[in-house]
C-alpha positions as CSV (number, residue, x, y, z in Angstrom):
1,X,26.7,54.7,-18.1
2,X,29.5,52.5,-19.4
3,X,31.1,52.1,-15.5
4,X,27.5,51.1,-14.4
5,X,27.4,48.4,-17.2
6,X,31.2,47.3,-16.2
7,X,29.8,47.1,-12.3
8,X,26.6,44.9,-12.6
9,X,29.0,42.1,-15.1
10,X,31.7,42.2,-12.5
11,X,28.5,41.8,-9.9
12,X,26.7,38.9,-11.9
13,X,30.3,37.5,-12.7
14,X,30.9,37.0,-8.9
15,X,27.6,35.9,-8.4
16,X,28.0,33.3,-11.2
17,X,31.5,32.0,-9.8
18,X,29.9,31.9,-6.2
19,X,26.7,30.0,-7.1
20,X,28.9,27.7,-8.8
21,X,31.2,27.1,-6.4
22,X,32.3,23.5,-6.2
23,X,30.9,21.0,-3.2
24,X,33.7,19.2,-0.8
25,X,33.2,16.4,1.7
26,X,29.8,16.4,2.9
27,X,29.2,20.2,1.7
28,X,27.3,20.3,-0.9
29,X,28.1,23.5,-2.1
30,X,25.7,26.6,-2.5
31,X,22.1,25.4,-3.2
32,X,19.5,27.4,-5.1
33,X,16.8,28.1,-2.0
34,X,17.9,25.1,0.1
35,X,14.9,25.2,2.3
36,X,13.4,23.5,-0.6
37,X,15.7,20.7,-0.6
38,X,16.5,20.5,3.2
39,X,13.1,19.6,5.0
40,X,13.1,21.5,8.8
41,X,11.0,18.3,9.3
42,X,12.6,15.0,10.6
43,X,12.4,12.0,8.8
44,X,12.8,8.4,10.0
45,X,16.1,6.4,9.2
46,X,17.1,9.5,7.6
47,X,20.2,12.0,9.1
48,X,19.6,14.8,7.0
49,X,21.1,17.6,9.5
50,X,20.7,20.6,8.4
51,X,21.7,24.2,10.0
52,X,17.9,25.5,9.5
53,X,16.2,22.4,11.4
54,X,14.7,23.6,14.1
55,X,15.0,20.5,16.6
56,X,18.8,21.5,17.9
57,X,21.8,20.0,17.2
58,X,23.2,17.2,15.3
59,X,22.7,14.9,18.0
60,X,19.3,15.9,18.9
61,X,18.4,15.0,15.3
62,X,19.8,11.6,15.6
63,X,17.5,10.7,18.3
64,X,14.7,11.6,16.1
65,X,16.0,10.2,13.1
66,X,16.8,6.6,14.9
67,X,14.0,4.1,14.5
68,X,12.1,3.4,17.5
69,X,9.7,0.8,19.1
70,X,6.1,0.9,18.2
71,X,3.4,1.8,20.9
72,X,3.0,-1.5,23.3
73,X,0.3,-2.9,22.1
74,X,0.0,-2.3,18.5
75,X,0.5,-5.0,16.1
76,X,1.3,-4.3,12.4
77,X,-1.4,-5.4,10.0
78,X,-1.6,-8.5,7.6
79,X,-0.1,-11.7,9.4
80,X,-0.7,-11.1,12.6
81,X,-4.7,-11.7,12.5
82,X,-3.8,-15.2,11.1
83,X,-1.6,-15.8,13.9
84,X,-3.6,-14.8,16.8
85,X,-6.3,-17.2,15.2
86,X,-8.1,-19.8,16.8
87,X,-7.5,-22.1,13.6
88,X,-4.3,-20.8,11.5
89,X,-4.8,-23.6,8.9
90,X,-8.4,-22.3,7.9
91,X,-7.5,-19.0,8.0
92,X,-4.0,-19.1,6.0
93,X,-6.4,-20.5,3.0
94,X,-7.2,-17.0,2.4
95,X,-4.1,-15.8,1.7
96,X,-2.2,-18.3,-0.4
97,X,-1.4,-16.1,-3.6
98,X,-2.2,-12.9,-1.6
99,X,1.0,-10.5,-0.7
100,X,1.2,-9.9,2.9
101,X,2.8,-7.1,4.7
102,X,3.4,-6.9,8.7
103,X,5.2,-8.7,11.1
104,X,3.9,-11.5,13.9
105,X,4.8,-10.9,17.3
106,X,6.2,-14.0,19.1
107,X,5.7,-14.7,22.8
108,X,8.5,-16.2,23.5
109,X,11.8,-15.4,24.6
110,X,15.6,-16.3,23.6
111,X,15.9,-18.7,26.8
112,X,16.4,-22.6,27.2
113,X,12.9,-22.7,28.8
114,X,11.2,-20.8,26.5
115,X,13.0,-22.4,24.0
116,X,11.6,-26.0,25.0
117,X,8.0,-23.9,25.6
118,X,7.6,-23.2,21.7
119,X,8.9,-26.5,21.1
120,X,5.9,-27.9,22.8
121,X,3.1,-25.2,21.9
122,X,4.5,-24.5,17.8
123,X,3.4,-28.0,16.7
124,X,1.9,-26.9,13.7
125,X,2.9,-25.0,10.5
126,X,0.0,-22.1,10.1
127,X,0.5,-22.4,5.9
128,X,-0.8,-25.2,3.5
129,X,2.0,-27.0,1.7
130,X,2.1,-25.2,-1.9
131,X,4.4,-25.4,-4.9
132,X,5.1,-22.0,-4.5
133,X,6.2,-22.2,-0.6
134,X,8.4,-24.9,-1.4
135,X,9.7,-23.0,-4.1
136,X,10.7,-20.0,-1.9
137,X,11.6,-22.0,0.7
138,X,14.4,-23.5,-1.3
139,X,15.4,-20.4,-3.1
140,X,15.7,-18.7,0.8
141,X,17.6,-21.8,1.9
142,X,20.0,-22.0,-0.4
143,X,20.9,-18.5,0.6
144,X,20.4,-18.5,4.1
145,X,21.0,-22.0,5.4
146,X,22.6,-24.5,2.6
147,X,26.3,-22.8,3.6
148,X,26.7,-24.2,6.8
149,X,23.6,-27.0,6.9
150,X,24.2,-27.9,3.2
151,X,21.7,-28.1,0.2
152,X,20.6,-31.1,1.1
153,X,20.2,-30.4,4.8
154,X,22.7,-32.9,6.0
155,X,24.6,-30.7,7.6
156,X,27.7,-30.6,5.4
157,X,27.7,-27.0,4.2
158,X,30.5,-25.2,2.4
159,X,31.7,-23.6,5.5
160,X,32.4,-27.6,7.0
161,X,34.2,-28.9,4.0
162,X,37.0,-31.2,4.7
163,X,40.0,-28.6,3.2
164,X,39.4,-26.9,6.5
165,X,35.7,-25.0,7.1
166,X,35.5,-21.6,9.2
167,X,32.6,-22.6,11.1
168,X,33.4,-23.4,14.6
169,X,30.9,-26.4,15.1
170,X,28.6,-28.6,13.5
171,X,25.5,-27.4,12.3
172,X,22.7,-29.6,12.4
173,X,21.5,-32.4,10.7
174,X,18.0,-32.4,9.7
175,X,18.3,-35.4,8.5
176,X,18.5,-37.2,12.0
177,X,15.8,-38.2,13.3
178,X,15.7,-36.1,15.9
179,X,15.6,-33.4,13.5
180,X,12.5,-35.2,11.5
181,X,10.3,-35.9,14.7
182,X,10.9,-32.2,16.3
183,X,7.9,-30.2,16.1
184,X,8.2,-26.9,14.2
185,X,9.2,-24.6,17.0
186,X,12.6,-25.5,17.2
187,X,13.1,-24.7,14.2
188,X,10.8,-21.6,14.4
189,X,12.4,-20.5,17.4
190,X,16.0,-20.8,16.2
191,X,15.2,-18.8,12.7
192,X,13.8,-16.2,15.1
193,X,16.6,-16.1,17.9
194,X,19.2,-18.6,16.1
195,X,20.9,-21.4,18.4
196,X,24.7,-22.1,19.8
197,X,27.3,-20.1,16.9
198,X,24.5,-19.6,14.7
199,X,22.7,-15.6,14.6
200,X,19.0,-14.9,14.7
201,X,17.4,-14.8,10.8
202,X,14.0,-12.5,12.1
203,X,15.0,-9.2,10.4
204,X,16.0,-11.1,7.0
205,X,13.1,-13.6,6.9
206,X,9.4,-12.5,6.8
207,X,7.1,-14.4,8.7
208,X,5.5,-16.2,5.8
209,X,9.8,-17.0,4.5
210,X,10.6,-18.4,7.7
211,X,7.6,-21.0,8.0
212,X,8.4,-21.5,3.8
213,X,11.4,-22.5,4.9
214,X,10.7,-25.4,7.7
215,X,8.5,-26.2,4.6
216,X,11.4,-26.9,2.5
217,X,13.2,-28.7,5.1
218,X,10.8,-31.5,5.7
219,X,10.7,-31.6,2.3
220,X,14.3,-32.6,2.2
221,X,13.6,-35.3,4.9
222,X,10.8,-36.4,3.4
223,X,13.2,-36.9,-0.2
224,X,15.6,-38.2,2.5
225,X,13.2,-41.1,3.6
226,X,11.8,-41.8,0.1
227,X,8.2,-39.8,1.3
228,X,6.0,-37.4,0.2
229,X,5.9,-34.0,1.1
230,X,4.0,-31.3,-1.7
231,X,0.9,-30.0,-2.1
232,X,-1.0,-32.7,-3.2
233,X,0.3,-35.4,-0.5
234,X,2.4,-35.6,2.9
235,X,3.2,-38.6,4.3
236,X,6.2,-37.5,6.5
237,X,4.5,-36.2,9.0
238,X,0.9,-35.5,10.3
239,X,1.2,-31.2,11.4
240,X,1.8,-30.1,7.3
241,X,-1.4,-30.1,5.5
242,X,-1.1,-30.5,1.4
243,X,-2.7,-27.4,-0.7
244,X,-5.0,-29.7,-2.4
245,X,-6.6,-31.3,0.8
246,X,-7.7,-27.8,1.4
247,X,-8.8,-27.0,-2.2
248,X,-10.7,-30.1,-2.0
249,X,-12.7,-29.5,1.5
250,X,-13.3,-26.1,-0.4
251,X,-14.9,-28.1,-3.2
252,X,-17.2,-30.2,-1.0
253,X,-18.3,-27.2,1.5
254,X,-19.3,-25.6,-2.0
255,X,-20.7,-28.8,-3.6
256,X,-23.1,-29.1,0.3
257,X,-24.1,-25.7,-0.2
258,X,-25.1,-26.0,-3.6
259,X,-27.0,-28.7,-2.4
260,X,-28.4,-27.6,0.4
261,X,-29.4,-24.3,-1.9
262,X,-31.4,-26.9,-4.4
263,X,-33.0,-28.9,-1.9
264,X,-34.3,-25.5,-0.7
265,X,-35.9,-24.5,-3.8
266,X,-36.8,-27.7,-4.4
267,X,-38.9,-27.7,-1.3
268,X,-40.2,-24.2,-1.6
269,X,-41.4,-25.5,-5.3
270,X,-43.1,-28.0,-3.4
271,X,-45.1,-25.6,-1.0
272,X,-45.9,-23.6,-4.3
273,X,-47.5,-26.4,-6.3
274,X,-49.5,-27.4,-2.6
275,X,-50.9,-23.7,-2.4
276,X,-51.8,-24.5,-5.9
277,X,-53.4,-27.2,-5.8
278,X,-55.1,-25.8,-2.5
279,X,-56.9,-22.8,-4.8
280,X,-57.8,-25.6,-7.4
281,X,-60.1,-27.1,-5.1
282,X,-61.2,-24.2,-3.8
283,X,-62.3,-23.6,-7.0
284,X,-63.9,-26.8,-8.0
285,X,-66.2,-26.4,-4.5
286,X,-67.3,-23.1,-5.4
């Protein structure tokens, strides 16, 4: 009896030092019922190989795991109804204050020709001018742009300063006026594809971001030129529509309805007191 006693503590001793046993590298060391933890499923973005996956090797499971191109033809939800829109500026109305999600597609692609393409079909920005667009879009150019094309867009970022920059050309100046008269697909289409030594910024800047951004920057030419360029007036240019001049149309197509909805009863009052006064003669002839 006392042997059998000494055999199951050596027994759960080992099995205690085993289950225990310290992890190394990428081993884990032993898990408690690791099916639980390892999933025989594949996940996206995720290389979780594991011996028990059914779907073969390592490599096999990378090819799953890699993110892949959605079905041609599908479009994410949220943004990309406004885009395809007949008229962006009523529809983006709807969605000031509204968090978005999806993507856009653009129909353009990264070639001189298409290039000059957008430049002559983007004239418009599809978003009101808003406080709170401008204030995004400076907060994402400061981080994104103001190092090479400086805060104040005149092209004299950090990376250009006279002790000796690292960038290998002049950015722009959007100060020029060729920057201020360019319609806003050149500077859609370089955030999307980027221009000369400067990258693409679509996988970092949401649709809504990128066009907050041009936002900001005719704001700077506008402070540039002693303009205005907010929501409640632009007088920089004729494509960016103030907030208020749409709250204000709102106001009036209410104020017409209303109108419109009083004149109706007013009317149908009329018709009322008529049918009266119909049956009050009726009355007196009988």
């Amino acid at each position: 009896m006392k042997s059998c006693k000494i055999i199951l503590i050596c027994i759960l001793t080992a099995w205690l030092l085993v289950s225990c046993s310290p992890s190394e590298g990428d081993a884990p060391g032993h898990e408690y019922m690791p099916d639980m933890f390892h999933s025989t499923a594949y996940e996206a973005n995720l290389l979780d190989y594991y011996k028990f996956n059914t779907w073969g090797g390592t490599e096999d499971y990378m090819k799953y795991a890699m993110p892949r191109t959605p079905v041609k033809g599908t479009i994410p939800r949220g943004y990309a109804g406004m885009s395809m829109s007949d008229d962006p500026k009523a529809v983006a109305q709807h969605f000031v204050g509204l968090p978005m999600s999806g993507s856009v597609p653009y129909y353009y692609e990264d070639s001189d020709a298409e290039r000059e393409r957008a430049m002559a079909e983007i004239v418009e920005n599809p978003y009101p001018i808003t406080a709170a667009g401008l204030s995004s879009g400076k907060e994402l150019y400061e981080i994104f742009c103001a190092t090479c094309h400086g805060e104040n867009g005149d092209g004299l970022g950090y990376l250009v300063r006279d002790d000796g920059g690292m960038y290998p050309a002049q950015p722009a100046n959007f100060l020029l006026p060729e920057f201020v008269e360019a319609s806003e697909g050149r500077y859609y289409h370089s955030i999307i594809y980027g221009k000369n030594v400067m990258g693409g910024y679509a996988d970092k800047l949401s649709y809504e971001e990128r066009w907050n951004v041009i936002h900001y920057i005719r704001g700077l030419q506008a402070k540039e030129l002693k303009l205005a360029y907010d929501e409640n007036e632009n007088t920089l240019n004729s494509v960016g529509v103030p907030y208020a001049t749409i709250a204000h149309l709102d106001q009036d197509h209410d104020h017409d309805e209303s109108e419109a909805h009083d004149h109706d009863g007013e009317h149908h009052s009329d018709e009322e007191h008529g049918h009266d006064h119909d049956h009050g003669h009726g009355d007196a002839h009988h």
